[in-house]
Backbone as JSON Lines, residues from 0, in Angstrom:
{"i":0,"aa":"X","n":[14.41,12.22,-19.91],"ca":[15.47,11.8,-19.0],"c":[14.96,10.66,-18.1]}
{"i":1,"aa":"X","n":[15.69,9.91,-17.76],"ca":[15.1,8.4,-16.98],"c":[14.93,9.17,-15.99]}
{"i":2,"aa":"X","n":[15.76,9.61,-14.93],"ca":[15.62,10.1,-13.92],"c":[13.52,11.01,-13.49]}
{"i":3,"aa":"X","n":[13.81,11.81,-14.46],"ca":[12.16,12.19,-14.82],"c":[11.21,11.16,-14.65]}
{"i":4,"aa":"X","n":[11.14,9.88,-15.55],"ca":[10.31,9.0,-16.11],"c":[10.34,8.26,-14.35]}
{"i":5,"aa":"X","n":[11.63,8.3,-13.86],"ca":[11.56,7.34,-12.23],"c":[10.33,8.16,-11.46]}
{"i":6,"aa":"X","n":[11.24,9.57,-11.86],"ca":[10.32,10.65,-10.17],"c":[8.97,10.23,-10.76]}
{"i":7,"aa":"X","n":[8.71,10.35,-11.96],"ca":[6.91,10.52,-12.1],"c":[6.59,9.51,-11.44]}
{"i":8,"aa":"X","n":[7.04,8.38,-11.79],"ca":[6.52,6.99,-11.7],"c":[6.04,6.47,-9.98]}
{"i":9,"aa":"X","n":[7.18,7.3,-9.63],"ca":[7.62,6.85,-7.73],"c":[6.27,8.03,-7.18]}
{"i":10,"aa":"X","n":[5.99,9.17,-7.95],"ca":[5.04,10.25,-7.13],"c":[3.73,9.35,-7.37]}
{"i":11,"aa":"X","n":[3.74,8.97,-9.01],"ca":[2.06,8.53,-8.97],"c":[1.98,7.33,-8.26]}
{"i":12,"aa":"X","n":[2.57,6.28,-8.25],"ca":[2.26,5.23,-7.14],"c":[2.55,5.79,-5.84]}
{"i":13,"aa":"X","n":[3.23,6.47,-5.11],"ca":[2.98,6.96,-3.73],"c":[1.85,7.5,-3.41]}
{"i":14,"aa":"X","n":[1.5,8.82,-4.22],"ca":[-0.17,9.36,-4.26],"c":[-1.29,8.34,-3.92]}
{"i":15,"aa":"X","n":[-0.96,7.39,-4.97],"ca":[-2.04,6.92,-4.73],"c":[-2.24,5.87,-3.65]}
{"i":16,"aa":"X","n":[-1.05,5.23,-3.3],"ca":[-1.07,4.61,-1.98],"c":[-1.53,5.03,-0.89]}
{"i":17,"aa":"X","n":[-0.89,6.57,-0.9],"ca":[-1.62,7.29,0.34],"c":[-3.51,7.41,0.31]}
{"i":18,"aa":"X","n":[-3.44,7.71,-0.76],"ca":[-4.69,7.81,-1.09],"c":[-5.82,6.1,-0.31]}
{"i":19,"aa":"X","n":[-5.13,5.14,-0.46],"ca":[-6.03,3.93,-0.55],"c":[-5.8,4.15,0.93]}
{"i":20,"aa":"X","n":[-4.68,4.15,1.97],"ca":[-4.4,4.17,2.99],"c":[-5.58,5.32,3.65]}
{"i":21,"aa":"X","n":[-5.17,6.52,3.25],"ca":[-6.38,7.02,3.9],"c":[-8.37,6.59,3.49]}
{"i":22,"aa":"X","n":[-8.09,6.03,2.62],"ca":[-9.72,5.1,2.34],"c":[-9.99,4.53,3.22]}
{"i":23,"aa":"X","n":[-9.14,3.38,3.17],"ca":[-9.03,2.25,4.24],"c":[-9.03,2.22,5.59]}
{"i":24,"aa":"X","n":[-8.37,3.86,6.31],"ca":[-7.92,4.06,7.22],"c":[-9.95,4.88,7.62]}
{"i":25,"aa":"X","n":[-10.21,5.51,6.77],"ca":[-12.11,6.21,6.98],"c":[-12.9,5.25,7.39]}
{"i":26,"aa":"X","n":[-12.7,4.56,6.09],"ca":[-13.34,3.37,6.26],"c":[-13.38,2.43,7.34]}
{"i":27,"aa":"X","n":[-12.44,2.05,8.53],"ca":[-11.94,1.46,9.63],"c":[-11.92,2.15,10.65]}
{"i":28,"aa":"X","n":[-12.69,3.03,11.31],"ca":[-11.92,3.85,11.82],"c":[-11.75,3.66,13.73]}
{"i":29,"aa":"X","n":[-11.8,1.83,13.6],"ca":[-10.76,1.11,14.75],"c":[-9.9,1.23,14.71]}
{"i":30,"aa":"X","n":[-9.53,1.23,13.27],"ca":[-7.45,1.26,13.23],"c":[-7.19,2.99,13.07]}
{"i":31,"aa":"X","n":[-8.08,4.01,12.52],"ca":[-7.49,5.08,12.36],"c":[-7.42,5.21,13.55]}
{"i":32,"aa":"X","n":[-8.53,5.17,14.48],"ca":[-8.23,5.53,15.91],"c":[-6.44,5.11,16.7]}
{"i":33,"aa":"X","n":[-6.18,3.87,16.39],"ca":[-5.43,3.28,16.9],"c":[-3.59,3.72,16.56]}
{"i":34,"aa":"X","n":[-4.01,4.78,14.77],"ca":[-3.01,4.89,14.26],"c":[-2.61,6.33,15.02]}
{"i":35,"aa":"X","n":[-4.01,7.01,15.2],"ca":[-3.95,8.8,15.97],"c":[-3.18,8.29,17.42]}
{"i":36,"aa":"X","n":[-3.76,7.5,17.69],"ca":[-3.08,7.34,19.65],"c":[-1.59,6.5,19.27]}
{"i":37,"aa":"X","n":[-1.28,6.12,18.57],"ca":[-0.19,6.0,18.41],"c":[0.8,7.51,17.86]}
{"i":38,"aa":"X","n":[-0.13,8.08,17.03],"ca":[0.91,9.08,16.74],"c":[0.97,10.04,18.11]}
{"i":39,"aa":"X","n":[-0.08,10.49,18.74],"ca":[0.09,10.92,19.89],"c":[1.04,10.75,20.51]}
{"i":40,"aa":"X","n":[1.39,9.4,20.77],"ca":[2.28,8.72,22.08],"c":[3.65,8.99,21.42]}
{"i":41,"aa":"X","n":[4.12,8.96,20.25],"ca":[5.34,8.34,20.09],"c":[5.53,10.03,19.52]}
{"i":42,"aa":"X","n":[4.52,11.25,19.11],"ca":[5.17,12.29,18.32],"c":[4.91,13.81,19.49]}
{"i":43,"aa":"X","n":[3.7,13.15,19.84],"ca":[2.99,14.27,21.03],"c":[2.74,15.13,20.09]}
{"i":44,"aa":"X","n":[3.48,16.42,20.6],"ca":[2.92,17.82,20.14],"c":[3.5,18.36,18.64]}
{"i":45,"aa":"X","n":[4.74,17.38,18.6],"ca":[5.44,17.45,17.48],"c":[5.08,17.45,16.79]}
{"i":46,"aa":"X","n":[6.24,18.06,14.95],"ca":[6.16,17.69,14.13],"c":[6.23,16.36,13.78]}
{"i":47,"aa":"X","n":[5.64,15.92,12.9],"ca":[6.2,14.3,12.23],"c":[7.54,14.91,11.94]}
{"i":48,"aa":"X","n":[8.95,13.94,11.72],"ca":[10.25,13.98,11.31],"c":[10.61,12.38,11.52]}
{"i":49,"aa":"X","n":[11.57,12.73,10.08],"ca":[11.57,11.26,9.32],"c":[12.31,10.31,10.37]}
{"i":50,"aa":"X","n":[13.23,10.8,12.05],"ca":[13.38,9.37,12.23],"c":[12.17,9.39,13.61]}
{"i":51,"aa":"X","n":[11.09,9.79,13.47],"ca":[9.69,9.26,14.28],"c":[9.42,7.83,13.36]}
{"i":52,"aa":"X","n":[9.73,7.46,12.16],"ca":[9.19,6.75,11.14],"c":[9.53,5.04,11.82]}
{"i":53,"aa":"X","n":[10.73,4.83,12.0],"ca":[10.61,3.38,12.71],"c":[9.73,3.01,14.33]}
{"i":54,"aa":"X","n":[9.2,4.32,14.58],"ca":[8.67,3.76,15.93],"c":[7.34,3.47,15.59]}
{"i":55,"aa":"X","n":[6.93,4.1,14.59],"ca":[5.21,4.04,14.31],"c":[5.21,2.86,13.63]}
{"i":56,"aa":"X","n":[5.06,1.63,14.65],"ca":[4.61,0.26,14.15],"c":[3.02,0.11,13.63]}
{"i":57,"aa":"X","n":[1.85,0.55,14.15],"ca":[0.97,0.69,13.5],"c":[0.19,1.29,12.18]}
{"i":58,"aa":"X","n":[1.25,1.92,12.07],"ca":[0.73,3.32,10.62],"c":[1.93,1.97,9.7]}
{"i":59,"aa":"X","n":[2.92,1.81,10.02],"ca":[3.62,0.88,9.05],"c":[2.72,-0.77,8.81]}
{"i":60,"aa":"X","n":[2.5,-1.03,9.77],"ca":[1.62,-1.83,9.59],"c":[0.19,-2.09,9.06]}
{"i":61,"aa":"X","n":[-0.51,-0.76,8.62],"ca":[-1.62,-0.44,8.1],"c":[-1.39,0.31,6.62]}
{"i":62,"aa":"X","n":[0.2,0.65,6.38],"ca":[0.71,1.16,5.1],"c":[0.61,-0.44,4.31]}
{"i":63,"aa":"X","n":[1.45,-1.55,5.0],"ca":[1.18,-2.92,4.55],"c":[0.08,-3.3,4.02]}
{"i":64,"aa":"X","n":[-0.44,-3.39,5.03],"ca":[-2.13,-3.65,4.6],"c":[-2.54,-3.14,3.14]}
{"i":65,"aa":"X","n":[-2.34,-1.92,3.24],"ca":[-2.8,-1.31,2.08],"c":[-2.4,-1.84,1.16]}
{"i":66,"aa":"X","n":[-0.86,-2.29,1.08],"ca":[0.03,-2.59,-0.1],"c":[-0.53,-3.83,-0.62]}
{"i":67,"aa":"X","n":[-1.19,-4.84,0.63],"ca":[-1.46,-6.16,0.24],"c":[-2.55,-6.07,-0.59]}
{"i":68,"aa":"X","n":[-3.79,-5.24,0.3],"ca":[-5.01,-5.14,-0.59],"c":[-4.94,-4.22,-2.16]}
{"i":69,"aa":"X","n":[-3.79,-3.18,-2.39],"ca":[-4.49,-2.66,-3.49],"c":[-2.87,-1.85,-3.96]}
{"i":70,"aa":"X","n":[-1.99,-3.0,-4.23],"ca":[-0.48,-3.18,-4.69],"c":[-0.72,-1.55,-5.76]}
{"i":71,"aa":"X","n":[0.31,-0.86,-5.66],"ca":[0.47,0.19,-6.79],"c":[0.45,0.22,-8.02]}
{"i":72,"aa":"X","n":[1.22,-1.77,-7.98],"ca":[1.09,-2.19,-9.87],"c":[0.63,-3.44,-9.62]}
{"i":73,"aa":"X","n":[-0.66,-3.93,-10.09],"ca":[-1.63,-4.8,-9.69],"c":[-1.06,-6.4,-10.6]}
{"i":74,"aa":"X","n":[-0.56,-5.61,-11.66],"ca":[0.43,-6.87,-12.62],"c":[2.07,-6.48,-12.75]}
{"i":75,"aa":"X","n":[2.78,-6.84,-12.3],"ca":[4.15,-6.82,-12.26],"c":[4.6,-6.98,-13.88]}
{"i":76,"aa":"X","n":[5.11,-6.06,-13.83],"ca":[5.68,-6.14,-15.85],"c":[6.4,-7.55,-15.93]}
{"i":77,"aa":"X","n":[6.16,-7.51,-17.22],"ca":[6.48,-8.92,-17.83],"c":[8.02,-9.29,-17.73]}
{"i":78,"aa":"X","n":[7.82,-10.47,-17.58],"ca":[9.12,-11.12,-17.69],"c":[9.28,-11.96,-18.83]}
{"i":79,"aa":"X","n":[10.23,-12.15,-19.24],"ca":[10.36,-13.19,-20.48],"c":[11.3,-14.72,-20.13]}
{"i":80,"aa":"X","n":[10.27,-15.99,-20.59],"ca":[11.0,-17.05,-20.07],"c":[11.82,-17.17,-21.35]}
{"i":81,"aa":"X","n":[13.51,-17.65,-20.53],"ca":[14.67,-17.52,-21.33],"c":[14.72,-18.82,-21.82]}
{"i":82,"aa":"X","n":[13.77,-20.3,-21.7],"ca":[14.13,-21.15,-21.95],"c":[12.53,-21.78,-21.13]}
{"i":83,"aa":"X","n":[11.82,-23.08,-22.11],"ca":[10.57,-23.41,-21.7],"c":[10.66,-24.18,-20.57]}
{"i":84,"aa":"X","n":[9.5,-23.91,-19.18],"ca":[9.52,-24.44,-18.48],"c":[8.19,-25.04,-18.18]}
{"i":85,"aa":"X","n":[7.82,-25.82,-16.79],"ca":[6.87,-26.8,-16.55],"c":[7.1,-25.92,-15.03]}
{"i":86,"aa":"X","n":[5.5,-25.68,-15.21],"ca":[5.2,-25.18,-13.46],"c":[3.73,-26.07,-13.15]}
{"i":87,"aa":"X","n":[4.07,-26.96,-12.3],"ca":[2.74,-27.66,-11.98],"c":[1.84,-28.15,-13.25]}
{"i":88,"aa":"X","n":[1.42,-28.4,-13.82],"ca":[0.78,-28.57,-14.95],"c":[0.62,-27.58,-16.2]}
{"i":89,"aa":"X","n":[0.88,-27.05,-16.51],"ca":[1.46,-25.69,-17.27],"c":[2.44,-25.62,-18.1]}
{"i":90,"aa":"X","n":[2.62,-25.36,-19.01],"ca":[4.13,-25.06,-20.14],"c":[3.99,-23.93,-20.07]}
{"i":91,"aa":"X","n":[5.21,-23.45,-19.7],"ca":[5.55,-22.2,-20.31],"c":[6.47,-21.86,-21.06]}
{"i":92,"aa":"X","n":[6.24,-21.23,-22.9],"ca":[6.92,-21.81,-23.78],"c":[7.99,-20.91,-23.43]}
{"i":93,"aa":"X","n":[9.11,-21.22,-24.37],"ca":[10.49,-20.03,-24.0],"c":[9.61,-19.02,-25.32]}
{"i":94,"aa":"X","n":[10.25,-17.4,-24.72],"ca":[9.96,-16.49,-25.52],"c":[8.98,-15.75,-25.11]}
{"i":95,"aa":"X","n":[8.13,-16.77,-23.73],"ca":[6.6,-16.13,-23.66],"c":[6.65,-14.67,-22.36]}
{"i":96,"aa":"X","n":[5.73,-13.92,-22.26],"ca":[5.53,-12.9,-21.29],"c":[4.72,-13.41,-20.34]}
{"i":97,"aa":"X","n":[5.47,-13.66,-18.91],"ca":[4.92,-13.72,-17.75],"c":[4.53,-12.68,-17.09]}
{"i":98,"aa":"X","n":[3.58,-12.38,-16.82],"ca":[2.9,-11.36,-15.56],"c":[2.62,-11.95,-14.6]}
{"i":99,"aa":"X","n":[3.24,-11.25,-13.66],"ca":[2.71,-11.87,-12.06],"c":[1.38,-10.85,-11.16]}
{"i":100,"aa":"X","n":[0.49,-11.7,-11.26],"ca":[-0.8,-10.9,-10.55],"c":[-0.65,-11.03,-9.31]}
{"i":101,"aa":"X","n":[-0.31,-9.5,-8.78],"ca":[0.31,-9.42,-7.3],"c":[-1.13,-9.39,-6.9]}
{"i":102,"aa":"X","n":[-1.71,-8.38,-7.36],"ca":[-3.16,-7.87,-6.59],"c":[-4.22,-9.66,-6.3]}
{"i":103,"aa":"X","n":[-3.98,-10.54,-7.11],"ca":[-4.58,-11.64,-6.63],"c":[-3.59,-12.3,-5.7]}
{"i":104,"aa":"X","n":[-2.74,-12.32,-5.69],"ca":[-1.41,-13.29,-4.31],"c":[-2.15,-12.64,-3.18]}
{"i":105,"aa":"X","n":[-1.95,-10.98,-3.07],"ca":[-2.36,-10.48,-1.68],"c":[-3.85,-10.73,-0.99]}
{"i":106,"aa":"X","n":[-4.38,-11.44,-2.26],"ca":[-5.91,-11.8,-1.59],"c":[-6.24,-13.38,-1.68]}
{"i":107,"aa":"X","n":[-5.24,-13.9,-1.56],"ca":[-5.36,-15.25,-2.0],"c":[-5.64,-15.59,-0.64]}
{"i":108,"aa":"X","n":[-6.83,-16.5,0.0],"ca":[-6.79,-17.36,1.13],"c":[-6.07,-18.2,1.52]}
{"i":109,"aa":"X","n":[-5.37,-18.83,0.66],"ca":[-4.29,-19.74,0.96],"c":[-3.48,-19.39,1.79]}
{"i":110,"aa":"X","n":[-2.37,-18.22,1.42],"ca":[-1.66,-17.39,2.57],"c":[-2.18,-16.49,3.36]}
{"i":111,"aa":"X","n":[-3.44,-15.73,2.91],"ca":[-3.79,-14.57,4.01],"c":[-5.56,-14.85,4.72]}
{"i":112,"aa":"X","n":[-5.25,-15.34,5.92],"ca":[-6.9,-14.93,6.87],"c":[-7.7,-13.8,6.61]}
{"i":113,"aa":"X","n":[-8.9,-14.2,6.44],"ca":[-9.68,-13.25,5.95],"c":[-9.26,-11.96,4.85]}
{"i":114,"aa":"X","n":[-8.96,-12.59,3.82],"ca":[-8.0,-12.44,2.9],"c":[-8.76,-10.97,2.59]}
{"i":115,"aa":"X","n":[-10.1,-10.18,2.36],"ca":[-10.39,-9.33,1.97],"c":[-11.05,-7.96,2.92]}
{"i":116,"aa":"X","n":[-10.47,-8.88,4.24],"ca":[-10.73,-7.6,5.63],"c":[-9.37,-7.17,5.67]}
{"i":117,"aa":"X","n":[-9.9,-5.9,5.74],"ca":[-8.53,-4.33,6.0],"c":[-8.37,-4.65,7.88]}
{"i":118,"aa":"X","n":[-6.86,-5.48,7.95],"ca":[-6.31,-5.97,9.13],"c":[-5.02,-5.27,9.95]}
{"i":119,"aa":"X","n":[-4.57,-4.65,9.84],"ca":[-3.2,-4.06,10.02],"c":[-2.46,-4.95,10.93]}
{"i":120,"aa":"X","n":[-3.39,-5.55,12.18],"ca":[-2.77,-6.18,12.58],"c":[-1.77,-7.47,12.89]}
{"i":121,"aa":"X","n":[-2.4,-7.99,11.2],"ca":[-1.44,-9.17,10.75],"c":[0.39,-9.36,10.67]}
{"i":122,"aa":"X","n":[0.2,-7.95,10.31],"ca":[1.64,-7.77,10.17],"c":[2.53,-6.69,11.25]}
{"i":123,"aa":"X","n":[2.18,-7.22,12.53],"ca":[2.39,-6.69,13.72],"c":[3.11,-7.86,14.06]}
{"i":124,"aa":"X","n":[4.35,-7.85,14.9],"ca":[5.39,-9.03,15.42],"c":[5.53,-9.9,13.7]}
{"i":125,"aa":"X","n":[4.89,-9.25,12.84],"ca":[5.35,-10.25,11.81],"c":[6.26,-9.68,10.48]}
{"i":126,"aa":"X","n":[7.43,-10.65,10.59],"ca":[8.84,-10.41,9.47],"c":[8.7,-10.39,8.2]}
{"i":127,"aa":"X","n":[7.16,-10.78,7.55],"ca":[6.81,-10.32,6.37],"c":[7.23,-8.87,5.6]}
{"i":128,"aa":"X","n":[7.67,-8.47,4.8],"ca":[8.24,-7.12,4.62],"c":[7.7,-7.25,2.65]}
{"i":129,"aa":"X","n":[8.21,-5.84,2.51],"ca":[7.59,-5.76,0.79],"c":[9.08,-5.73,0.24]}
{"i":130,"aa":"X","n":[9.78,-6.05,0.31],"ca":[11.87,-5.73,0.15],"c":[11.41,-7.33,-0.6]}
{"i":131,"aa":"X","n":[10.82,-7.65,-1.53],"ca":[11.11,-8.85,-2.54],"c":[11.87,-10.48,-1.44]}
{"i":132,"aa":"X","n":[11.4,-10.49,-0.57],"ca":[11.7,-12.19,-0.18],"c":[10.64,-12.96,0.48]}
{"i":133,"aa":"X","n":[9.66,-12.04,0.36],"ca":[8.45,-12.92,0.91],"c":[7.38,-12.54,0.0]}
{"i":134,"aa":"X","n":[7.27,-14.25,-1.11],"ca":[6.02,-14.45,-2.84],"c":[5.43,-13.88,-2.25]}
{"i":135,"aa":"X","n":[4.35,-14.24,-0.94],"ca":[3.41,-13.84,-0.88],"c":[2.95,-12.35,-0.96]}
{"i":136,"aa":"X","n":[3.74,-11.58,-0.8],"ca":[3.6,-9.82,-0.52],"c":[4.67,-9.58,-1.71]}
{"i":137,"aa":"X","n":[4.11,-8.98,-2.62],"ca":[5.0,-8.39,-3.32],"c":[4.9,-7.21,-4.42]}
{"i":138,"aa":"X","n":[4.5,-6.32,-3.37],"ca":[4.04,-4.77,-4.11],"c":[5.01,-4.22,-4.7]}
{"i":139,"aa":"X","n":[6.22,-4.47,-5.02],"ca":[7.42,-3.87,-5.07],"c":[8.06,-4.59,-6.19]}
{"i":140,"aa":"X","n":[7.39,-5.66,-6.28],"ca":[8.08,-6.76,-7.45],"c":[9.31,-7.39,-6.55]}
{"i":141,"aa":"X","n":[10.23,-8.39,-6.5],"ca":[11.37,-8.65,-6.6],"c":[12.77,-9.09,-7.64]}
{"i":142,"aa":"X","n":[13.55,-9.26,-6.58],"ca":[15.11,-9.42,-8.06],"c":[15.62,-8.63,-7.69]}
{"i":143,"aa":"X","n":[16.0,-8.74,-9.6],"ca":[16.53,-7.51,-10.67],"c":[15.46,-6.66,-10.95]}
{"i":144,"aa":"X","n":[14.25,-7.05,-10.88],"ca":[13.05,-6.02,-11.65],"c":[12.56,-5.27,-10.59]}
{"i":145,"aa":"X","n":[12.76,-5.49,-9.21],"ca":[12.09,-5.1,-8.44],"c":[12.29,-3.38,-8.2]}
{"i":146,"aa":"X","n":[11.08,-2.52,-7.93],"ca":[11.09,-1.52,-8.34],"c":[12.11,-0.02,-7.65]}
{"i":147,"aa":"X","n":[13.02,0.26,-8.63],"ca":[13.94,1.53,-8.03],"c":[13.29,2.22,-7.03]}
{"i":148,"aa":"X","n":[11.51,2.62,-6.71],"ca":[11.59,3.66,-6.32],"c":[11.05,2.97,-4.71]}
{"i":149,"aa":"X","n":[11.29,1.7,-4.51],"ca":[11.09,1.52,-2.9],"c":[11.43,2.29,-2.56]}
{"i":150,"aa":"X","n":[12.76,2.79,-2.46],"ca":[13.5,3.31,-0.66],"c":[12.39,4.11,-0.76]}
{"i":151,"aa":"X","n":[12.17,5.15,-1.94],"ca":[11.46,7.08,-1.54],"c":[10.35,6.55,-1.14]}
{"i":152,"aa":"X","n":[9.33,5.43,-1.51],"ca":[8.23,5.22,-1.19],"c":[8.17,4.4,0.32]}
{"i":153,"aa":"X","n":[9.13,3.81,0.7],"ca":[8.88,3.83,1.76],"c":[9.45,4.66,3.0]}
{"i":154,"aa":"X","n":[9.71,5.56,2.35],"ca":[9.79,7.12,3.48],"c":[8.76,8.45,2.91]}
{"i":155,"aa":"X","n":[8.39,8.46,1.9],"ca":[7.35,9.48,1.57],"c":[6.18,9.07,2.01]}
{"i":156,"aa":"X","n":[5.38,7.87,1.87],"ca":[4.36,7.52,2.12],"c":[4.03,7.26,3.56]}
{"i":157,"aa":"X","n":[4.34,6.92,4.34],"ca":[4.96,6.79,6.21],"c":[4.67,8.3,6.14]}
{"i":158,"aa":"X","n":[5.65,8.66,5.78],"ca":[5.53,10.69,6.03],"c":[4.54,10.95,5.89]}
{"i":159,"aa":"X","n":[4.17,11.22,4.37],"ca":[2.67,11.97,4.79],"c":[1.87,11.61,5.16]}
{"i":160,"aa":"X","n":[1.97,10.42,5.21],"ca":[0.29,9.77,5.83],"c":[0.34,9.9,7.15]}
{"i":161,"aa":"X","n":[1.28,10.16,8.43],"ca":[1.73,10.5,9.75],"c":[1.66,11.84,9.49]}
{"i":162,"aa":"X","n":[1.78,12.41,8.9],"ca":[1.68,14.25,8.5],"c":[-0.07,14.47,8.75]}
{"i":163,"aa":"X","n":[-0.2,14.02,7.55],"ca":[-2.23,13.83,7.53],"c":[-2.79,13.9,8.44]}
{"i":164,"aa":"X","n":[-2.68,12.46,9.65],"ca":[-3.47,11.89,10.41],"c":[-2.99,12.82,11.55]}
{"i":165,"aa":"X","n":[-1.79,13.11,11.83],"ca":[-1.63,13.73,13.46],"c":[-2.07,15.15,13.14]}
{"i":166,"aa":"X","n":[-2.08,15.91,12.04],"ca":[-2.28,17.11,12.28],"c":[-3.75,17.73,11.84]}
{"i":167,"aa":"X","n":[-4.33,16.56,11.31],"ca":[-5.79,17.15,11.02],"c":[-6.35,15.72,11.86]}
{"i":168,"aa":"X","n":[-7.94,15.9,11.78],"ca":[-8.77,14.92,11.99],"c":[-9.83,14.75,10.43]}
{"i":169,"aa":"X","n":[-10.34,13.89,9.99],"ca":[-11.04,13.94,8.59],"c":[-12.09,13.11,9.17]}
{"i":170,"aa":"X","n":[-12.76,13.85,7.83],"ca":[-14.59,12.95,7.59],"c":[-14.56,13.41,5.92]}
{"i":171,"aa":"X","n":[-15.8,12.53,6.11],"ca":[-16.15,12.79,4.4],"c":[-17.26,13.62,4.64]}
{"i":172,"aa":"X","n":[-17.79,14.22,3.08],"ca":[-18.54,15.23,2.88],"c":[-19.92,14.76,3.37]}
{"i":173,"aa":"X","n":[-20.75,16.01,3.77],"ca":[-21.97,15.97,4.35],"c":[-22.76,14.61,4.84]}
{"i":174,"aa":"X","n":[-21.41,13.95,6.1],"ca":[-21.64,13.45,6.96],"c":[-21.95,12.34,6.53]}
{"i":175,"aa":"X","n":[-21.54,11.34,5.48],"ca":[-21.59,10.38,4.47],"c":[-20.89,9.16,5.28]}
{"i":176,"aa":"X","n":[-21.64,8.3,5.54],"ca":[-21.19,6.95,6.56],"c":[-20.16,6.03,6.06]}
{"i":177,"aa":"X","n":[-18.67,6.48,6.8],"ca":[-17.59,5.35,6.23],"c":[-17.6,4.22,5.73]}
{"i":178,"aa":"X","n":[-18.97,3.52,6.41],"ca":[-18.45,2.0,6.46],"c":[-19.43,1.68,4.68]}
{"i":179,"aa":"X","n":[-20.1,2.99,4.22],"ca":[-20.67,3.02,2.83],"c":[-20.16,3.3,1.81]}
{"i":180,"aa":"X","n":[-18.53,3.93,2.05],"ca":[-17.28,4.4,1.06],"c":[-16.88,3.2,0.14]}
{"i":181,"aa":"X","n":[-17.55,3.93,-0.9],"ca":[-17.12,3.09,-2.54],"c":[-15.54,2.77,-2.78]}
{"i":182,"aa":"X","n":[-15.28,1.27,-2.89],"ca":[-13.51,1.3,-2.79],"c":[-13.39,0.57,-3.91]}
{"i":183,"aa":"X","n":[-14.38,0.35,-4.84],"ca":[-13.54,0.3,-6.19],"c":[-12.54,0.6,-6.72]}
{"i":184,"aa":"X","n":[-12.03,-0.08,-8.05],"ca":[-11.01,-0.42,-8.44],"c":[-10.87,0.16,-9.58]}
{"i":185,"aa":"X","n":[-9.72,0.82,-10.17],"ca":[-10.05,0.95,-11.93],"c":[-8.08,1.09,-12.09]}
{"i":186,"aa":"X","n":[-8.7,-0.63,-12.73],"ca":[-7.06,-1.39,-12.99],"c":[-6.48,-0.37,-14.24]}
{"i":187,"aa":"X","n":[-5.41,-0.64,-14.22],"ca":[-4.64,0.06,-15.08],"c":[-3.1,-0.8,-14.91]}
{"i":188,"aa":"X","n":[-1.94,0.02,-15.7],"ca":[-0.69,0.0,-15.23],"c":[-0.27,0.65,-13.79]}
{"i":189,"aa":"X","n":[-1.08,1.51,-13.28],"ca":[-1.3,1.56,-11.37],"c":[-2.8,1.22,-11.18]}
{"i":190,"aa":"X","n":[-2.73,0.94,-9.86],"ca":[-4.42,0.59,-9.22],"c":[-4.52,1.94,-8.53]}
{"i":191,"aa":"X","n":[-5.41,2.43,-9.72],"ca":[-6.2,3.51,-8.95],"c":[-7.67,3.57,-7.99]}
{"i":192,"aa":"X","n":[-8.21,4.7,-7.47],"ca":[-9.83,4.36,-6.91],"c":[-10.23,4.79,-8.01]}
{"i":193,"aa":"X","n":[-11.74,3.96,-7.97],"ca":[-12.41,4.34,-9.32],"c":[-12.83,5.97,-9.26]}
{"i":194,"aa":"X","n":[-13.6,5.4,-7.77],"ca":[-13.87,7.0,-7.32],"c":[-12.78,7.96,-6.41]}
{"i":195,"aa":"X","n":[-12.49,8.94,-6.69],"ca":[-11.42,10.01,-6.16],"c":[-11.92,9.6,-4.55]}
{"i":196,"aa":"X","n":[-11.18,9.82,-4.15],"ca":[-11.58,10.23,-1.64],"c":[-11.82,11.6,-1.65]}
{"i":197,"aa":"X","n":[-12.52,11.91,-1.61],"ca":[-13.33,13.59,-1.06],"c":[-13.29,13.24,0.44]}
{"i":198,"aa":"X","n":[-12.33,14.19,1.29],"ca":[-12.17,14.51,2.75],"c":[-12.26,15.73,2.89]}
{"i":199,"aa":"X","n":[-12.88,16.12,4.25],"ca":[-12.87,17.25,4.51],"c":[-11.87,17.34,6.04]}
{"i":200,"aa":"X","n":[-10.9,18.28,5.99],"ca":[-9.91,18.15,7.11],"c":[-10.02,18.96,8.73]}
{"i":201,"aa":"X","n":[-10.19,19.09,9.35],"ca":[-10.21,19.57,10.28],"c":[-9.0,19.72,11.73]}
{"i":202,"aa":"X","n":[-8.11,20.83,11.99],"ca":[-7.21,20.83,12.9],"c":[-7.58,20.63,13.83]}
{"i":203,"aa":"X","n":[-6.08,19.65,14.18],"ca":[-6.65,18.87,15.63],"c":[-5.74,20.03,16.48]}
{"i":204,"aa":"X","n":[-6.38,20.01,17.61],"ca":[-5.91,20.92,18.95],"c":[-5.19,19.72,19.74]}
C-alpha cells in the first residue's frame, strides 16, 4: 500500500534526523546548553505539546542545522530532462537522469560561512526555510517532487527531540569526550551515522 511505503519512508528519515541532531547537539554542547534553557523558559515544568513547537526558535534552528549538514536524502531522486539543455558549460542531453547533491549545496562555501561548523545560529532572524524556495537548503527536495512527508517531519522531529532534551540530561558511555564523537557518514538512499549514538539518559529534576 503507498500509504505504508510513505509512513516507512517519513519514520526512517525522521529517526535518523533525530538521531544526527542529538550527535550534533553532544557534540556542541554550547548549543545543547542553549537548547535546555530555552526549553526551560518557554516549557518549564511541562510537558512538551505540539503548540510549545513555534516558540522554540533554537531547537528549530539547530533541527536546520542538522538538515543542512546531513540532509535525510543526500541525492534527491532523479529527474529526467524533458528536452536537452545548456547549464553553464555542460549539456544536458534530453532523456538523461539528474541528481541533485543536496548534501554538497549545504556545505558549499559559496552560500554557507564556515560551511562545515555545526552553527544553529545562522538561521536565527533568518527566512531561509526547508519548504523548497530557498536552492541553497534543500532537504526536502522542491516542486512537484518535493517530499510528501515534510509536514509529519516537521512536527515529529521538533517533538521528540524537545521530548529528549527537556526530560532527560545525556552523556555518552563511560565518560567518552564529545568533542571525540565519530560523525561519519554511510551514504545510502538516506544518510545514515556510520556509527549508531550510544547515550546514556539521565532524569532531569
Amino acid at each position: 500500500m503507498y500509504w505504508q511505503e510513505l509512513f516507512s519512508a517519513g519514520t526512517d528519515t525522521s529517526s535518523s534526523t533525530i538521531e544526527w541532531a542529538m550527535a550534533e547537539l553532544i557534540k556542541n554542547p554550547e548549543s545543547m546548553k542553549k537548547v535546555q534553557e530555552e526549553l526551560a523558559r518557554e516549557i518549564k515544568q511541562d510537558v512538551v505539546k505540539e503548540f510549545h513547537l513555534p516558540q522554540l526558535n533554537y531547537l528549530q534552528a539547530s533541527i536546520k542545522e542538522t538538515l543542512r549538514l546531513h540532509p535525510p536524502a543526500p541525492l534527491l531522486l532523479p529527474h529526467g530532462a524533458i528536452e536537452s539543455y545548456q547549464v553553464t558549460s555542460y549539456t544536458i542531453p534530453k532523456d538523461s537522469q539528474v541528481l541533485v547533491n543536496v548534501w554538497a549545496i549545504g556545505r558549499d562555501p559559496m552560500y554557507w560561512e564556515d560551511p562545515l561548523v555545526f552553527k544553529p545560529e545562522r538561521f536565527l532572524n533568518s527566512a531561509l526555510d526547508f519548504k523548497g524556495n530557498d536552492f541553497e537548503f534543500l532537504p526536502f527536495s522542491a516542486g512537484r517532487r518535493i517530499c510528501p512527508g515534510l509536514p509529519m517531519a516537521a512536527k515529529v522531529v521538533p517533538f521528540v527531540l524537545a521530548s529528549l532534551i527537556h526530560n532527560f540530561d545525556w552523556s555518552l558511555p563511560h565518560g567518552y569526550d564529545p568533542k571525540k564523537l565519530d560523525m561519519s557518514e554511510k551514504f545510502g538512499v538516506t544518510l545514515q551515522k556510520e556509527q549508531p549514538l550510544y547515550l546514556i539518559p539521565k532524569v532531569r529534576k
